[in-house]
LOFIDREN-307602 format. One record per atom (N, C-alpha, C, O): residue in three letters; atom name; x, y, z. Coordinates in Angstrom, 2 decimals. Layout:
# LOFIDREN-307602
PT  resn  name     east    north       up
PT   ALA    CA        X        Y        Z
...
This chain:
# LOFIDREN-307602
PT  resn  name     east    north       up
PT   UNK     N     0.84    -1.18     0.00
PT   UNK    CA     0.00     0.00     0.00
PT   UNK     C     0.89     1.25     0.00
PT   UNK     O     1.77     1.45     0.83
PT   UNK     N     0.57     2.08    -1.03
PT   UNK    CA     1.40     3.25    -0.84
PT   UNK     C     1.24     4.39     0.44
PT   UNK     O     0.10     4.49     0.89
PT   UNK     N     2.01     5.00     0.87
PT   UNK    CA     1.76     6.17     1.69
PT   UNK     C     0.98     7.38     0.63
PT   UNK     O     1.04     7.47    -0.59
PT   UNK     N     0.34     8.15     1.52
PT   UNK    CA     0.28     9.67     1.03
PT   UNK     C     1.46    10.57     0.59
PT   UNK     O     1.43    11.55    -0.16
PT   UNK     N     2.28    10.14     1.10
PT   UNK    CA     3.49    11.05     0.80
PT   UNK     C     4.08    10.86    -0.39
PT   UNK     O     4.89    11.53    -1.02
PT   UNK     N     3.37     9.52    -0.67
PT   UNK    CA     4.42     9.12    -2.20
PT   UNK     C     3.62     9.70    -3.18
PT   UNK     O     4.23    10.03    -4.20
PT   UNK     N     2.19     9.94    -3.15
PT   UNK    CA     1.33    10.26    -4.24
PT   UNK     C     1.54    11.58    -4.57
PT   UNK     O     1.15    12.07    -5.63
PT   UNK     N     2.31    12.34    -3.46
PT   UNK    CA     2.22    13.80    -4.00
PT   UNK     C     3.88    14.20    -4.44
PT   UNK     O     4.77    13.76    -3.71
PT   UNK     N     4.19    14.92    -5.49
PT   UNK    CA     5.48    15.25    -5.13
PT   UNK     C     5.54    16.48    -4.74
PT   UNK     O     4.48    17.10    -4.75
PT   UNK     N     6.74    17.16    -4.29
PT   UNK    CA     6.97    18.33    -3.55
PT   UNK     C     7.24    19.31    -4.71
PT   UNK     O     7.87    18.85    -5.67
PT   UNK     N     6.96    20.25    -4.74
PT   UNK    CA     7.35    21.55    -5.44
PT   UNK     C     8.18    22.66    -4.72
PT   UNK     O     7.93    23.37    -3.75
PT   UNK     N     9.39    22.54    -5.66
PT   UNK    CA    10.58    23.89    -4.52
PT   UNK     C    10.03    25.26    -5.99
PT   UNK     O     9.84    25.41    -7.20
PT   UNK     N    10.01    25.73    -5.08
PT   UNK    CA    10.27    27.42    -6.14
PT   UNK     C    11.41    27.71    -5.84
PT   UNK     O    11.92    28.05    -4.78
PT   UNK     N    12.02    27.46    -7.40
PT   UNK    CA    13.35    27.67    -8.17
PT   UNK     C    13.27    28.64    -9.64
PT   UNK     O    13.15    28.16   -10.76
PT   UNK     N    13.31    29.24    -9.51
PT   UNK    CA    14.37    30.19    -9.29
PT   UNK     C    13.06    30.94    -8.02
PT   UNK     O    11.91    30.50    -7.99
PT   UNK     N    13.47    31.88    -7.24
PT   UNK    CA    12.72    32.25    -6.31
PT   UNK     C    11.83    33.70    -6.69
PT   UNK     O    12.47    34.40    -7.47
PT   UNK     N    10.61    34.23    -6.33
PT   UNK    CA    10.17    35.27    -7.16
PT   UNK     C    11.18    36.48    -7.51
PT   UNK     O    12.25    36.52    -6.90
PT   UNK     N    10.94    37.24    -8.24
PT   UNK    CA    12.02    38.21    -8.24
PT   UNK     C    11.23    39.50    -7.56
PT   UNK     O    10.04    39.74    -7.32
PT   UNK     N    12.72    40.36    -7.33
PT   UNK    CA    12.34    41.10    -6.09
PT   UNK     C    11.37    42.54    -6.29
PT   UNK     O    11.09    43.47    -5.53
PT   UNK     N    11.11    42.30    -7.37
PT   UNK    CA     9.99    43.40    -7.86
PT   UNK     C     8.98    43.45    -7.39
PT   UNK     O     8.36    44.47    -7.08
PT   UNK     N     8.43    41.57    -7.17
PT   UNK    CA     7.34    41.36    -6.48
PT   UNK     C     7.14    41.65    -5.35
PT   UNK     O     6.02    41.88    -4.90
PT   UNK     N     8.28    41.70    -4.64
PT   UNK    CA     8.24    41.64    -3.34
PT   UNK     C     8.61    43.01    -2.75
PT   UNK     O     9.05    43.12    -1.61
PT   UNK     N     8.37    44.36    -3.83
PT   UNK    CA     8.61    45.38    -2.88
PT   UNK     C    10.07    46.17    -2.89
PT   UNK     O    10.38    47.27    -2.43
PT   UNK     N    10.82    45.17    -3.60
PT   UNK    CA    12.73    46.03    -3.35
PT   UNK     C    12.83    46.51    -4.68
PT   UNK     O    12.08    46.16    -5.59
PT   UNK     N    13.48    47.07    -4.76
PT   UNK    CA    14.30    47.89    -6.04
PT   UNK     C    15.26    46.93    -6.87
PT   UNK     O    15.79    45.99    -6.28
PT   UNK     N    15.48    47.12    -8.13
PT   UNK    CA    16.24    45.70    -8.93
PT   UNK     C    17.10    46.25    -9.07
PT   UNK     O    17.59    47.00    -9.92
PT   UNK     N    17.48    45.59    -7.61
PT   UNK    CA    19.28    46.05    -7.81
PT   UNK     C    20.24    44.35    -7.52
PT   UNK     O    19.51    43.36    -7.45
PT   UNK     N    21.30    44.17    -7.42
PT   UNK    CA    21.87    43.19    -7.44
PT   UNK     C    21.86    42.55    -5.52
PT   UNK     O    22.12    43.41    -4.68
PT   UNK     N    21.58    41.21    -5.05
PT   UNK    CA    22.14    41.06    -4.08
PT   UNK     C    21.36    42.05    -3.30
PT   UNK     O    22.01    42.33    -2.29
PT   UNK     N    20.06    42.80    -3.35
PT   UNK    CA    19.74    43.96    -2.73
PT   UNK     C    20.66    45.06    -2.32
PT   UNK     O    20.62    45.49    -1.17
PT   UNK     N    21.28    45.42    -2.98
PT   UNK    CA    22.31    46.10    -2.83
PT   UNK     C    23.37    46.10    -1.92
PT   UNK     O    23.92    47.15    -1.60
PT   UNK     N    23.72    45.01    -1.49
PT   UNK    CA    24.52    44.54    -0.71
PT   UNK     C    26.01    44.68    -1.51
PT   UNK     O    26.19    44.40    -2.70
PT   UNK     N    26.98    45.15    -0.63
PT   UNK    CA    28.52    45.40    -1.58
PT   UNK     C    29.37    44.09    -0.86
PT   UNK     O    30.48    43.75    -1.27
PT   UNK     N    28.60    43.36     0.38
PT   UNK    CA    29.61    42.35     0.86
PT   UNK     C    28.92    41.54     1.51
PT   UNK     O    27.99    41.94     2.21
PT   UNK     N    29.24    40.17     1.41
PT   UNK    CA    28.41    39.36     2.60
PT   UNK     C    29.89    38.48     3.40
PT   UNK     O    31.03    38.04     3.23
PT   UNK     N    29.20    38.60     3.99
PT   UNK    CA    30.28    37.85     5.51
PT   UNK     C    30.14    36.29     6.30
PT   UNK     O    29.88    36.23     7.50
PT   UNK     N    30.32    35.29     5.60
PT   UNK    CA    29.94    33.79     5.85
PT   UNK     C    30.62    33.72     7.13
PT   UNK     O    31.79    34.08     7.05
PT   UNK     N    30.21    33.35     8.38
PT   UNK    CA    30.75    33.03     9.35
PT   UNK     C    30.08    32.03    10.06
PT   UNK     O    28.87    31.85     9.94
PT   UNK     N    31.19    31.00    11.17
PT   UNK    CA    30.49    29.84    11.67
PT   UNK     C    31.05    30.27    12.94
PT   UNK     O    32.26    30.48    13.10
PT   UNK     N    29.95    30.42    14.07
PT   UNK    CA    30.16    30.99    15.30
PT   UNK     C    30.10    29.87    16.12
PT   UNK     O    29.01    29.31    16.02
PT   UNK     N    30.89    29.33    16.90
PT   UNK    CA    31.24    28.87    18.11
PT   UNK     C    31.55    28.99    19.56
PT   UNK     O    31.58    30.20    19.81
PT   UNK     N    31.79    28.26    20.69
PT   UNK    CA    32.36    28.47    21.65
PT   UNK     C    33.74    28.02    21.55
PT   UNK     O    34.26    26.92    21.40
PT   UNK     N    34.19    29.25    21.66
PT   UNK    CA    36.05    28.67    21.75
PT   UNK     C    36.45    27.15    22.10
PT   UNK     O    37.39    26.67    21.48
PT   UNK     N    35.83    26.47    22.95
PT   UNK    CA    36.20    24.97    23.01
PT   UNK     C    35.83    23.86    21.62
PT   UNK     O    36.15    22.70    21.36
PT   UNK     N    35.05    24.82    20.99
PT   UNK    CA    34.40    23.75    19.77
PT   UNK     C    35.80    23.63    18.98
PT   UNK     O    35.95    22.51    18.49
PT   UNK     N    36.64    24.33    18.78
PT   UNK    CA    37.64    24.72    18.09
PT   UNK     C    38.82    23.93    18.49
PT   UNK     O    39.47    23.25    17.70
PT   UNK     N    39.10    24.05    19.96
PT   UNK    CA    40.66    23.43    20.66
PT   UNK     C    40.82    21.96    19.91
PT   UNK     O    40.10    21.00    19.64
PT   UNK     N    41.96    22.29    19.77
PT   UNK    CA    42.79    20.58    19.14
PT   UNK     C    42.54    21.31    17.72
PT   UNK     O    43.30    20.63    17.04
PT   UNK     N    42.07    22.08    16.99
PT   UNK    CA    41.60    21.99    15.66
PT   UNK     C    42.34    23.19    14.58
PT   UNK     O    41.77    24.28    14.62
PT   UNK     N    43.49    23.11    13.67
PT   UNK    CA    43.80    24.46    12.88
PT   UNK     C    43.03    24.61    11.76
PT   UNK     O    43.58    24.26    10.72
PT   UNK     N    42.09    24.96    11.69
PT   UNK    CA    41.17    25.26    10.35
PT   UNK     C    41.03    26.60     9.53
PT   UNK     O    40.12    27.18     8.94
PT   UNK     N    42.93    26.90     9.88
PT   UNK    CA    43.07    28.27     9.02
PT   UNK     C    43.10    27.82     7.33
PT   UNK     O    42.75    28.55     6.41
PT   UNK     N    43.71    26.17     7.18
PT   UNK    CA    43.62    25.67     5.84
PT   UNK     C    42.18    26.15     5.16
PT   UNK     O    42.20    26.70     4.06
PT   UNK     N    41.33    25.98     5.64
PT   UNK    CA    40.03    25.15     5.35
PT   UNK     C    39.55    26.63     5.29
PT   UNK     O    38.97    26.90     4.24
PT   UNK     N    39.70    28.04     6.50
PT   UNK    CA    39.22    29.15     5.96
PT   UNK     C    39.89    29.75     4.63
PT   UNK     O    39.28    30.40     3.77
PT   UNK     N    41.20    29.41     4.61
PT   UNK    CA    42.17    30.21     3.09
PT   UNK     C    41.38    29.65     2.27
PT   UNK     O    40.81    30.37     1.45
PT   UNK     N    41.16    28.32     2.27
PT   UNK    CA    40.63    27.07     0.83
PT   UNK     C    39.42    27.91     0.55
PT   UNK     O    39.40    28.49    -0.53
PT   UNK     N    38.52    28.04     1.27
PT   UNK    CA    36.90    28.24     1.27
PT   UNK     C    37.18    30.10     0.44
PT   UNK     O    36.91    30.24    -0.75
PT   UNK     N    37.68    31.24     1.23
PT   UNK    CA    38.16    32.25     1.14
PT   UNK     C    38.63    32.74    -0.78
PT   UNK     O    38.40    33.75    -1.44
PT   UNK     N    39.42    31.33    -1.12
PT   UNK    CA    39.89    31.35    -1.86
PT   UNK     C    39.38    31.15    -3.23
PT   UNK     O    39.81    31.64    -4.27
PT   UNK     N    38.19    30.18    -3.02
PT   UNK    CA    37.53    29.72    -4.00
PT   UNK     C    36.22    30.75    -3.55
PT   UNK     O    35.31    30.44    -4.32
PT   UNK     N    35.93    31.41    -3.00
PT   UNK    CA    34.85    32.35    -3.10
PT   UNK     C    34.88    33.42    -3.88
PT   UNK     O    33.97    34.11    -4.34
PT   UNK     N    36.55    33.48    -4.02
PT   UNK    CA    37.17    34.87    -4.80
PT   UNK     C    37.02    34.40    -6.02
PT   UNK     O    36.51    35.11    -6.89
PT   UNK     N    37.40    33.25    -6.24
PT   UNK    CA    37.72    32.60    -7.96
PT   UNK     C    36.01    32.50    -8.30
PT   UNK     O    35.75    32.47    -9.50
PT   UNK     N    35.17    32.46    -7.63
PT   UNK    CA    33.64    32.13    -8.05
PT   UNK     C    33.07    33.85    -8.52
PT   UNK     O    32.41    33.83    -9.56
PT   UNK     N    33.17    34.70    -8.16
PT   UNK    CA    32.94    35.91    -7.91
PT   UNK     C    33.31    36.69    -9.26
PT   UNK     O    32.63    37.38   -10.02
PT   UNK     N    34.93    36.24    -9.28
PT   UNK    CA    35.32    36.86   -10.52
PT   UNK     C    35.63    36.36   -12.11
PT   UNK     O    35.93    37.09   -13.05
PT   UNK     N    35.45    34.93   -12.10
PT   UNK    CA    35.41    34.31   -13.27
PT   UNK     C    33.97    33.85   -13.73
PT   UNK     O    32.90    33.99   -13.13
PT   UNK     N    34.16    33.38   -14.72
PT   UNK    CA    33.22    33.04   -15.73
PT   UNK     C    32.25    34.25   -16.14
PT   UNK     O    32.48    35.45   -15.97
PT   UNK     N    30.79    33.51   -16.89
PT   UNK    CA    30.12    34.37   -17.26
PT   UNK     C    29.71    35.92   -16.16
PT   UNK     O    29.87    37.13   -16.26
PT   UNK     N    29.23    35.15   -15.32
PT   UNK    CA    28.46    35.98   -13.66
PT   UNK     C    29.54    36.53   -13.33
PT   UNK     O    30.46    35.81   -12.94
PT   UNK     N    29.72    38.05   -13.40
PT   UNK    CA    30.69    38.65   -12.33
PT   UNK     C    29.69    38.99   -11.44
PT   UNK     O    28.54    38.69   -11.73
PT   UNK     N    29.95    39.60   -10.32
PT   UNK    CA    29.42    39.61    -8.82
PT   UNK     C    30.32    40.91    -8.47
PT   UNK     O    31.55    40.99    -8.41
PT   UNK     N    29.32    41.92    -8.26
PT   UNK    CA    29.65    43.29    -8.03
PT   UNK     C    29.71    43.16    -6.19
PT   UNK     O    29.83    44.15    -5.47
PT   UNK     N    29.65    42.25    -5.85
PT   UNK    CA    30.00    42.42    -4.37
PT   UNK     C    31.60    41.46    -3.78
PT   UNK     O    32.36    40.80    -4.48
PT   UNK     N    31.65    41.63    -2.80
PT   UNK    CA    32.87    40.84    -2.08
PT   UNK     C    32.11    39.74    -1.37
PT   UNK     O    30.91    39.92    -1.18
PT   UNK     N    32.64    38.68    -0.98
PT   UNK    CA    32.32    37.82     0.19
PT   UNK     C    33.19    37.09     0.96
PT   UNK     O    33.79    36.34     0.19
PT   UNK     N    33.52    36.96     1.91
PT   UNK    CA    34.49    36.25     2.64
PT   UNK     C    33.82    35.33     3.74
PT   UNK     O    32.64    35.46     4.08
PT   UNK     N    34.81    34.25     4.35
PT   UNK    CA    34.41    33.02     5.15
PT   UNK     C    35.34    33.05     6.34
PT   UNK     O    36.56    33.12     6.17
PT   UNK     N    34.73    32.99     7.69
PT   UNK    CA    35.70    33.22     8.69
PT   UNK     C    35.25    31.98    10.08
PT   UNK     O    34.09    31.68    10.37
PT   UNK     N    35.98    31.67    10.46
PT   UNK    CA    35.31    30.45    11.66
PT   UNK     C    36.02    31.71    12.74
PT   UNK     O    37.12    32.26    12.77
PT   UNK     N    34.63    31.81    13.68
PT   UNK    CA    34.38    33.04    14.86
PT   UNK     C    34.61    32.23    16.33
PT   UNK     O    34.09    31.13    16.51
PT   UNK     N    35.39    32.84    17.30
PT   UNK    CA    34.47    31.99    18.48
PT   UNK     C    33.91    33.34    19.50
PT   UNK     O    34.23    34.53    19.60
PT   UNK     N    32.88    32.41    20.19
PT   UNK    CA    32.50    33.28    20.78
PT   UNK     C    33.23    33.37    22.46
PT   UNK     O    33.72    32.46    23.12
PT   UNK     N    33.07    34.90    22.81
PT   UNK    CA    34.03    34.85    24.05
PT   UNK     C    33.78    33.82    25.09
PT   UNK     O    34.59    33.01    25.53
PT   UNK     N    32.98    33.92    25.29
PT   UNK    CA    31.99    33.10    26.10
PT   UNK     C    31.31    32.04    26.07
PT   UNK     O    30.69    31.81    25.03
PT   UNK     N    31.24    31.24    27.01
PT   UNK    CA    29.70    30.31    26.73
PT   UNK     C    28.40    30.96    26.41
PT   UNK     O    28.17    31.97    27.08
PT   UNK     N    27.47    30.59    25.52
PT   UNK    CA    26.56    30.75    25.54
PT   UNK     C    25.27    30.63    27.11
PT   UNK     O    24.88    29.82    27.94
PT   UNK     N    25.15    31.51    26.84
PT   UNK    CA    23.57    31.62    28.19
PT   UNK     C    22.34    30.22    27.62
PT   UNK     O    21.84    30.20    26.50
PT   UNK     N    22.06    29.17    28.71
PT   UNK    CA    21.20    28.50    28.89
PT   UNK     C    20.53    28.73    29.77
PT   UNK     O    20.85    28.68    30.96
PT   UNK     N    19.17    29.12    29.19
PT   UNK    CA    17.90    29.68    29.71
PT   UNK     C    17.12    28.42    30.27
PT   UNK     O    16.99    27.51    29.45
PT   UNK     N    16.53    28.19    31.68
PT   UNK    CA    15.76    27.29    32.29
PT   UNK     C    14.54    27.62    32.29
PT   UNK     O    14.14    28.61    32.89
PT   UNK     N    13.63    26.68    31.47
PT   UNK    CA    12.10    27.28    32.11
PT   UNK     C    11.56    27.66    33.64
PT   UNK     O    11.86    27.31    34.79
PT   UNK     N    10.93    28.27    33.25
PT   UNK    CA    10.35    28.24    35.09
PT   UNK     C     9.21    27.84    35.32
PT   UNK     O     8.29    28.22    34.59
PT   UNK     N     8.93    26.85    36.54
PT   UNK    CA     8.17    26.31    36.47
PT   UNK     C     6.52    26.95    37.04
PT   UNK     O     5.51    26.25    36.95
């Protein structure tokens, strides 16, 4: 017996509406000149670990995507692994 889930398939909206519809001005990236990829941690997520390779690698190939081929990309973007000073705050319900 089949499920319900198999009878239907899913629909993604690809390419996503464009931003006319939605109110913004047609500009690139919403006019954004930079975006900033970062993976935020607690400093212990990190210890034992050098993943300056892995930010240059990532860093590196963001630059080569940006400025070659057809698509140039009027903005910058860079990739950085963050930690945070601190532990994060765990909030307890109250009962």
């Amino acid at each position: 017996m089949k499920s319900k889930a198999n009878d239907t398939q899913a629909k993604a909206v690809f390419p996503p509406p464009p931003a006319s519809t939605l109110g913004y001005k047609k500009t690139g990236m919403l006019g954004a000149t930079g975006i900033h990829l970062k993976v935020l941690a607690p400093t212990t997520y990190y210890e034992g670990y050098d993943l300056s390779w892995l930010e240059e690698s990532i860093n590196s190939g963001l630059a080569k995507f940006l400025t070659q081929g057809e698509r140039r990309f009027k903005f910058e973007m860079d990739f950085k692994f963050e930690s945070l000073s601190r532990s994060p705050v765990t909030w307890k319900a109250q009962a």
